[in-house]
C-alpha positions as CSV (number, residue, x, y, z in Angstrom):
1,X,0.0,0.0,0.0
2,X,1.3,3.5,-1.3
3,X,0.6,6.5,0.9
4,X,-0.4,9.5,-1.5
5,X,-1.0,13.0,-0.1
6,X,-4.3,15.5,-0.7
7,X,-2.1,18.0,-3.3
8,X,-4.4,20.0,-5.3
9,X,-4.2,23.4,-6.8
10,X,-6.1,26.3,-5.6
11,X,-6.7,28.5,-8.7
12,X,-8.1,25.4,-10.6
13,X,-12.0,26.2,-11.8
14,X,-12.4,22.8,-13.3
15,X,-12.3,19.4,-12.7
16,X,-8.8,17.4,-14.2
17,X,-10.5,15.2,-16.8
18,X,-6.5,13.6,-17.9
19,X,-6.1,9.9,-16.9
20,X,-4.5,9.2,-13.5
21,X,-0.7,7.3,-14.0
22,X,-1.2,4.5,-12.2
23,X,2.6,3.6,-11.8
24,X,5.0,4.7,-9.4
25,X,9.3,4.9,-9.3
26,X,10.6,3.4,-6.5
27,X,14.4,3.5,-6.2
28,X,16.4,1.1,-3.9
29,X,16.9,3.7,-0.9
30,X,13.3,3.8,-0.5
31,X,12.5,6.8,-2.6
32,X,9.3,7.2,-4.6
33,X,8.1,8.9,-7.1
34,X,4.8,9.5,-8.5
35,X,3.9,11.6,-11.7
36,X,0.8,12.8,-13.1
37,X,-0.6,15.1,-16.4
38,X,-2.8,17.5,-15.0
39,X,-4.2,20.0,-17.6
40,X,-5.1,23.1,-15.4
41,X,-7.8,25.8,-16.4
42,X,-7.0,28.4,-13.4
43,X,-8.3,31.7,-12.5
44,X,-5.7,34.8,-13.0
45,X,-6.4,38.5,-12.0
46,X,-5.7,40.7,-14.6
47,X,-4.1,44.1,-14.4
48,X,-5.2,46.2,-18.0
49,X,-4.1,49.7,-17.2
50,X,-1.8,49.2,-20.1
51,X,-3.3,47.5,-22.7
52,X,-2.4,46.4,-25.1
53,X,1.4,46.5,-23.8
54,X,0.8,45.1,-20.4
55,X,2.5,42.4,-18.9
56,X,0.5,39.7,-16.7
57,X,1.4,37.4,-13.7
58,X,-0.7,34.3,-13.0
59,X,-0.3,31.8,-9.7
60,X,-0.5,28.5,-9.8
61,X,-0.7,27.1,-6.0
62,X,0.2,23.7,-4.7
63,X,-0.7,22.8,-1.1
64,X,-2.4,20.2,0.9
65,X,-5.9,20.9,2.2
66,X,-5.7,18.4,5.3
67,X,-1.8,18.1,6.8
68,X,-0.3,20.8,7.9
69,X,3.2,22.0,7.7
70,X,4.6,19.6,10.5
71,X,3.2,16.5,8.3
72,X,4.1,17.4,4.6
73,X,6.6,19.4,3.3
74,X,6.7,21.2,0.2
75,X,10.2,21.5,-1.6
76,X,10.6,22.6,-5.6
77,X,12.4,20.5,-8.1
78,X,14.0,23.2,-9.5
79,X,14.9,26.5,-9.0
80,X,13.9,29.3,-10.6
81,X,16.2,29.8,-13.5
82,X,16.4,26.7,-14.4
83,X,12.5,26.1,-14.4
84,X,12.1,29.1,-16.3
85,X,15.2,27.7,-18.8
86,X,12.6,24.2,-19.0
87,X,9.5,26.2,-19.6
88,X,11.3,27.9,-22.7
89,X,12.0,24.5,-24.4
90,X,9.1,22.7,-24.2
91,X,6.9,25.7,-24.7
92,X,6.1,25.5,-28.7
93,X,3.4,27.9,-29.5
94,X,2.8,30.9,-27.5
95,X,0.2,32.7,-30.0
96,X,-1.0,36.4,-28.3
97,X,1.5,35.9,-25.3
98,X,5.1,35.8,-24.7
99,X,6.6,34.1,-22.3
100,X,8.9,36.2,-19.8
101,X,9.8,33.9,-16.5
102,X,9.0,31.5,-14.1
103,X,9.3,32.2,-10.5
104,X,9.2,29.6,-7.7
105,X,8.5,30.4,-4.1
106,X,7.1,28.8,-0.6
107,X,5.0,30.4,1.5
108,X,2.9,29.5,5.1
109,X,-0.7,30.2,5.8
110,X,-1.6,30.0,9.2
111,X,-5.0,29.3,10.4
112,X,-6.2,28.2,13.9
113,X,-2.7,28.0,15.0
114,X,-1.6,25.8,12.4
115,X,0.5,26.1,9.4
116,X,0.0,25.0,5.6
117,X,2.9,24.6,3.5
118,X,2.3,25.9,-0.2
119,X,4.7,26.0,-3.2
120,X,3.9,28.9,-5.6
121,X,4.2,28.9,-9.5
122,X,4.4,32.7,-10.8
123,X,4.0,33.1,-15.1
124,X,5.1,36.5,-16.0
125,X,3.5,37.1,-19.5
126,X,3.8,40.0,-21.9
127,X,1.1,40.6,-23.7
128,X,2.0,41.2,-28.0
129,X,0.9,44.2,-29.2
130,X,1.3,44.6,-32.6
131,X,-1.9,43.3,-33.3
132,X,-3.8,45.8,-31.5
133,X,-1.6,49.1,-32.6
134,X,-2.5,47.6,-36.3
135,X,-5.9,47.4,-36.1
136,X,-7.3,49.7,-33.4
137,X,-4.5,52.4,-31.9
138,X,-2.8,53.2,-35.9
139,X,-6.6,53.6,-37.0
140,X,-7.6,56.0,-34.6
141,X,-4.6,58.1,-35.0
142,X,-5.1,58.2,-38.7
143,X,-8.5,59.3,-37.7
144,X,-7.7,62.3,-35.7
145,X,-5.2,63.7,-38.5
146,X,-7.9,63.4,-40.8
147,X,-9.7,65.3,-38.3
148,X,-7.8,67.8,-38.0
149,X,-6.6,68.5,-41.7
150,X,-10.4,68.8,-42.2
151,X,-9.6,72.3,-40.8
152,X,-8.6,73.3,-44.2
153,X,-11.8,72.9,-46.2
154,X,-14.0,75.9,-46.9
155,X,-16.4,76.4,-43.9
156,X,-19.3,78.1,-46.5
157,X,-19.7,74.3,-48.2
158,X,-21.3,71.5,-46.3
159,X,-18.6,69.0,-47.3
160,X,-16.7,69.7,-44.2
161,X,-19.5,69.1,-41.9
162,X,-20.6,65.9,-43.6
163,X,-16.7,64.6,-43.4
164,X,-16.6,65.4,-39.9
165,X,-19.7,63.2,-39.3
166,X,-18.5,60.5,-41.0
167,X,-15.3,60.3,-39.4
168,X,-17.1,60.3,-35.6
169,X,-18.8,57.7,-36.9
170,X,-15.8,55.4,-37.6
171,X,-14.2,56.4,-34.7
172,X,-18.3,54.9,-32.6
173,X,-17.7,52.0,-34.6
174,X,-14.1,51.3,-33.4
175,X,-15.1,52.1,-29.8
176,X,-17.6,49.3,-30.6
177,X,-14.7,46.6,-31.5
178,X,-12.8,47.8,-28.0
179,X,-15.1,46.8,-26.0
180,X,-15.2,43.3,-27.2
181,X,-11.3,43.3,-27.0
182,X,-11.0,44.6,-24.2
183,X,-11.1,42.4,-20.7
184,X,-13.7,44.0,-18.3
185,X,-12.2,42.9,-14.9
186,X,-9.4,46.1,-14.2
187,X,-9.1,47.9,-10.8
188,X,-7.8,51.1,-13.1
189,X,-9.1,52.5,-16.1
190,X,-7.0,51.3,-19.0
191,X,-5.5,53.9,-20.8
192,X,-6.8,52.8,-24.4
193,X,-9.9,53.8,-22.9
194,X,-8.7,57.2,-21.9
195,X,-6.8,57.2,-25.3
196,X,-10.1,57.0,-27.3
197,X,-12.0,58.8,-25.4
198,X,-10.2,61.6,-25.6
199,X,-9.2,61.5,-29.4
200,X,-13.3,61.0,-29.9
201,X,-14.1,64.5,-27.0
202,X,-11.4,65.9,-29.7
203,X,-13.5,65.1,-32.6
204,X,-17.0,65.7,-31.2
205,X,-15.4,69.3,-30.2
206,X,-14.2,70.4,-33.5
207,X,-17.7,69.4,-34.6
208,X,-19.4,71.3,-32.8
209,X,-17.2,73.8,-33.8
210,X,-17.9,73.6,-37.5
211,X,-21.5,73.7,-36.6
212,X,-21.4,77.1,-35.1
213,X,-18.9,78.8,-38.1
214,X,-21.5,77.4,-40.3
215,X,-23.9,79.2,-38.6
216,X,-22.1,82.3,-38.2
217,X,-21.2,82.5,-42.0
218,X,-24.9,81.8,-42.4
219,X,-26.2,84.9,-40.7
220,X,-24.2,87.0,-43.6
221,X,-25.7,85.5,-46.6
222,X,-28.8,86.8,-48.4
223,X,-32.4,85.3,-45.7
224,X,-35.1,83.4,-48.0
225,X,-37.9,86.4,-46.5
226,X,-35.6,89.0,-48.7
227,X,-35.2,87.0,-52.0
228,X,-38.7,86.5,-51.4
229,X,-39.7,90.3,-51.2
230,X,-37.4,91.3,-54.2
231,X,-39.2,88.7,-56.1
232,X,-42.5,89.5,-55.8
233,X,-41.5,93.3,-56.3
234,X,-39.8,92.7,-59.6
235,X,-42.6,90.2,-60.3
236,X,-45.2,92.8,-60.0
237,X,-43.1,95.6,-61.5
238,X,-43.2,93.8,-64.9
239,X,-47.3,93.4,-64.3
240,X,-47.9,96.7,-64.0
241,X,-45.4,98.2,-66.4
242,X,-47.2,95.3,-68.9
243,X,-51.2,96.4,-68.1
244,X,-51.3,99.9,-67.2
245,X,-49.6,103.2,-68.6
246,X,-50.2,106.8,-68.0
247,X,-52.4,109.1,-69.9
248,X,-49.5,111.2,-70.7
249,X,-45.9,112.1,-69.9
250,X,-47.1,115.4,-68.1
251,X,-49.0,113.3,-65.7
252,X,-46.5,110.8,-65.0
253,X,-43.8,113.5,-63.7
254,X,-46.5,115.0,-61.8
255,X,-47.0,112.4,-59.9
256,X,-43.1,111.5,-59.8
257,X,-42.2,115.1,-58.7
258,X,-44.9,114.8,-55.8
259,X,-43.9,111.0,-54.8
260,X,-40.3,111.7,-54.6
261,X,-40.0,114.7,-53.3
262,X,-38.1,115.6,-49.9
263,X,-36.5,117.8,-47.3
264,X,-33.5,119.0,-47.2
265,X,-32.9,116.6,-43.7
266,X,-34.0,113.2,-45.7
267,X,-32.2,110.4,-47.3
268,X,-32.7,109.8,-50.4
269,X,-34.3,106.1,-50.7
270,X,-36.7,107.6,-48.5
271,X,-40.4,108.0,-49.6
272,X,-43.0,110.8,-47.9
273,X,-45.7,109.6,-45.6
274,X,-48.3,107.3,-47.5
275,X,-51.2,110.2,-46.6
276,X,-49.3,113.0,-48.4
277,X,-48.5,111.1,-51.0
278,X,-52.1,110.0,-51.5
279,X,-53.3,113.8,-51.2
280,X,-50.7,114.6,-53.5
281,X,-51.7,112.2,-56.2
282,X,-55.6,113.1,-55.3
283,X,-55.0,116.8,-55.7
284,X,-53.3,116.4,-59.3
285,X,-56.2,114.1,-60.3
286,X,-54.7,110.9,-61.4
287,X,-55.9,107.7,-62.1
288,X,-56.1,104.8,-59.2
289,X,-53.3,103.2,-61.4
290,X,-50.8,105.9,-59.5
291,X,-51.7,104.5,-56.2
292,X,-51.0,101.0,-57.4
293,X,-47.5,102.2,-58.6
294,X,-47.1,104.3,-55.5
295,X,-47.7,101.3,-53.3
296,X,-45.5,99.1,-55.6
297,X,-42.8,102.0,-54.2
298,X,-43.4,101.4,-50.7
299,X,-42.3,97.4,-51.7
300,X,-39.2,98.2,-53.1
301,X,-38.4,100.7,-50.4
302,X,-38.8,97.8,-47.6
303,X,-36.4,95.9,-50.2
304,X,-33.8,98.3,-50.1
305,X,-33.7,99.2,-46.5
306,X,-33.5,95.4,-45.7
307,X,-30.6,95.7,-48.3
308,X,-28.9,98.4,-46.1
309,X,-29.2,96.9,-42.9
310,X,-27.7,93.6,-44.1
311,X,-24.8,95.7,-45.8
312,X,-24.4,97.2,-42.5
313,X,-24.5,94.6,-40.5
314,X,-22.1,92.5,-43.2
315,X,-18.7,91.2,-42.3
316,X,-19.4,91.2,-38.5
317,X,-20.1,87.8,-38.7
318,X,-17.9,86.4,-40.9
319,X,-14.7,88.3,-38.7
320,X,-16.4,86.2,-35.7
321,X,-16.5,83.2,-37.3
322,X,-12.6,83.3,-38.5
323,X,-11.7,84.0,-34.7
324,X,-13.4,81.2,-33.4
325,X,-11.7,79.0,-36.2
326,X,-8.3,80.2,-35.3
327,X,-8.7,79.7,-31.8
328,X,-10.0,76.5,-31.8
329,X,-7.5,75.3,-34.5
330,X,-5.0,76.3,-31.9
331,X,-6.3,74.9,-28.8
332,X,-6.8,71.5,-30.7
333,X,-3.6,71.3,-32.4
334,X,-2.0,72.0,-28.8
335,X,-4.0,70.0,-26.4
336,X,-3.2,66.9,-29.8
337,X,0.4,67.5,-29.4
338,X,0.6,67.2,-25.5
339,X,-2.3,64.7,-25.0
340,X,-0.1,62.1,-27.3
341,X,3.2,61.9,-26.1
342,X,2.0,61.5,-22.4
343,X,-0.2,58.7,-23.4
344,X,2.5,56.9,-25.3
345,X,4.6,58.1,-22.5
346,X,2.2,56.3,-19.7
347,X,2.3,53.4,-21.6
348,X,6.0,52.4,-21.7
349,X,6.6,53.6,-18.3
């Protein structure tokens, strides 16, 4: 009868489904020795602050559940060098992760007064990145300098806004592909996270941007309520220059004379007071056409102040729009410039 003792690991999740070895070496000064092929599926806390150029170390615990440390002792085969040495040969394929080291240690836990003897496996890993800085971290970047030389179309055409909309979108969809990529268990926020979300605030910024220049340069051009009056004024100019005519060409500059006449204080696209030029037209004893024409007048006079104001008020706009293009084209290319480094930075460190 062969004495075996309770090992088991404690980060194993599932049950060892490889065939037990049934044999045993027994050497002539008594010593024994018993090996088994266990495939382990163990539980590892993750640290992804960094990722994807983290580096990740996973325990793999040997102890006895029922003797304590005064009944079975745990020693290691092999040191750490050379374990780590072994590890390196046999290991074939290492796909996503590359191997770094294998550290051995011993440690006690005490309960109740007693002692448990464990021996400790540590795998340091480092994770491969080239993968990731391919097809996420190169991607985004590309996105943000097309973001910013965006800056450089006209702000008057709507290209520039429907580019800028288009790239925020891209940039949703690769947020999208993160999070399936990206483990959820961290203590810390991982700084691809803070790496997109910043590059997208960025983006969604300089939109918001372009929406208010657009606006602004707006406010300059000609409103649809003024096309729409200098229509119909032209529209019914023709009408009545097509149906009705004055009696005579004496008449005509009466009327003319009495419509246009002003002080010596007025401008002169103004017209007199609809009631004197009403009386005047009365008193000289023309035809209701005159009063047709003279309201026609009072049309194209609201035309041309509207005109005036908006010549006025004309450039204002425009001025405030390039300021606010400037700045922000400043403030984005500077917070870009520092924000990068320190990520990249952050990440190496």
């Amino acid at each position: 009868m062969l004495w075996r003792p309770d090992l088991f690991i404690y980060e194993m999740i599932e049950k060892d489904a490889s065939p037990a070895n049934p044999y045993v070496l027994v050497s002539y000064n008594g010593t024994v020795q018993s090996e088994d092929d266990i495939k382990v599926v163990s539980t590892c806390k993750m640290d992804v602050h960094k990722f994807p150029f983290d580096t990740q170390k996973c325990n793999i615990t040997i102890g006895s559940a029922i003797h304590h440390v005064d009944e079975v002792r745990l020693f290691p085969r092999s040191n750490t060098s050379r374990a780590t040495q072994f590890s390196r040969e046999i290991m074939k394929t290492q796909g996503e992760w590359e191997f770094l080291q294998l550290s051995v240690t011993t440690s006690n836990i005490s309960f109740n007064d007693r002692n448990w003897e464990n021996l400790i496996y540590t795998f340091s890993m480092k994770r491969r990145p080239l993968l990731h800085v391919i097809n996420f971290l190169l991607p985004i970047l590309f996105f943000l300098i097309l973001d910013l030389a965006s800056f450089f179309i006209a702000d008057h055409r709507g290209e520039k806004l429907g580019f800028k909309v288009t790239v925020l979108l891209a940039i949703s969809v690769l947020l999208l592909i993160l999070n399936d990529i990206l483990p959820s268990m961290s203590n810390n926020t991982p700084l691809i996270a803070t790496y997109c979300i910043v590059i997208f605030a960025l983006m969604l910024l300089s939109l918001l941007e372009t929406i208010l220049v657009t606006y602004l340069l707006e406010r300059d051009s000609p409103s649809h309520e003024t096309l729409r009056l200098e229509e119909d004024c032209v529209a019914r100019k023709e009408k009545m220059t097509k149906t009705h005519n004055c009696d005579t060409e004496e008449k005509r500059q009466t009327c003319c004379s009495c419509i246009c006449k002003k002080s010596s204080g007025e401008k002169q696209h103004e017209l007199l007071p609809v009631a004197e030029e009403v009386n005047c037209c009365s008193q000289s004893g023309d035809s209701p056409v005159l009063l047709l024409i003279l309201q026609e007048l009072r049309e194209m006079q609201k035309t041309v102040n509207l005109h005036l104001n908006s010549r006025a008020k004309g450039g204002k706009s425009v001025l405030l729009a390039a300021k606010i293009n400037r700045v922000f084209f400043i403030f984005y290319v500077t917070t870009a410039s520092l924000f990068l480094p320190l990520i990249f930075i952050e990440w190496h460190s």
